[in-house]
C-alpha positions, 0 to 999 in steps of 0.5 A: 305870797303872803307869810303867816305866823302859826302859833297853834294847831287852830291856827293851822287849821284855819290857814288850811280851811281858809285856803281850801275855800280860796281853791272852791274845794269842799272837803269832800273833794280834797280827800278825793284826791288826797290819800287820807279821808275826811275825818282827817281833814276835818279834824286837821281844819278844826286844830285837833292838836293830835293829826299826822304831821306828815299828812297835815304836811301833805295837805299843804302841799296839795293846796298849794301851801308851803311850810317854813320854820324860821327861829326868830332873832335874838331881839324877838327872843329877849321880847317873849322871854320879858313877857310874863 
């Protein structure tokens, strides 16, 4: 499986829109099995920096998708901090 870098809320959004589609699903039939509805989705697809962490968590789940939080080593910190 692919790893992607995340760096914002449109970031995740696309990872999500991107994987739904992979799957053939509209949106309409994610939520039908998913315990939140479209409005959600929508907005979490779209980067609205404001969704539920645990929902945008589940949505991944459902497709399919896992979340990794790894911290980066001390060559990639000095790298960002030397960044202006």
């Amino acid at each position: 499986m692919s790893r992607l870098i995340i760096k914002n809320s449109k970031d995740m959004g696309s990872v999500i829109r991107t994987r739904r589609k992979t799957l053939g699903l509209t949106q309409r039939e994610l939520v039908d099995v998913a315990p939140f509805g479209i409005t959600f989705i929508s907005d979490l697809e779209n980067g609205k920096e404001t969704a539920q962490l645990n929902k945008a968590i589940e949505t991944l789940k459902m497709l399919g998708l896992r979340l990794i939080i790894e911290a980066p080593d001390e060559s990639d910190v000095s790298q960002q901090e030397a960044r202006p």
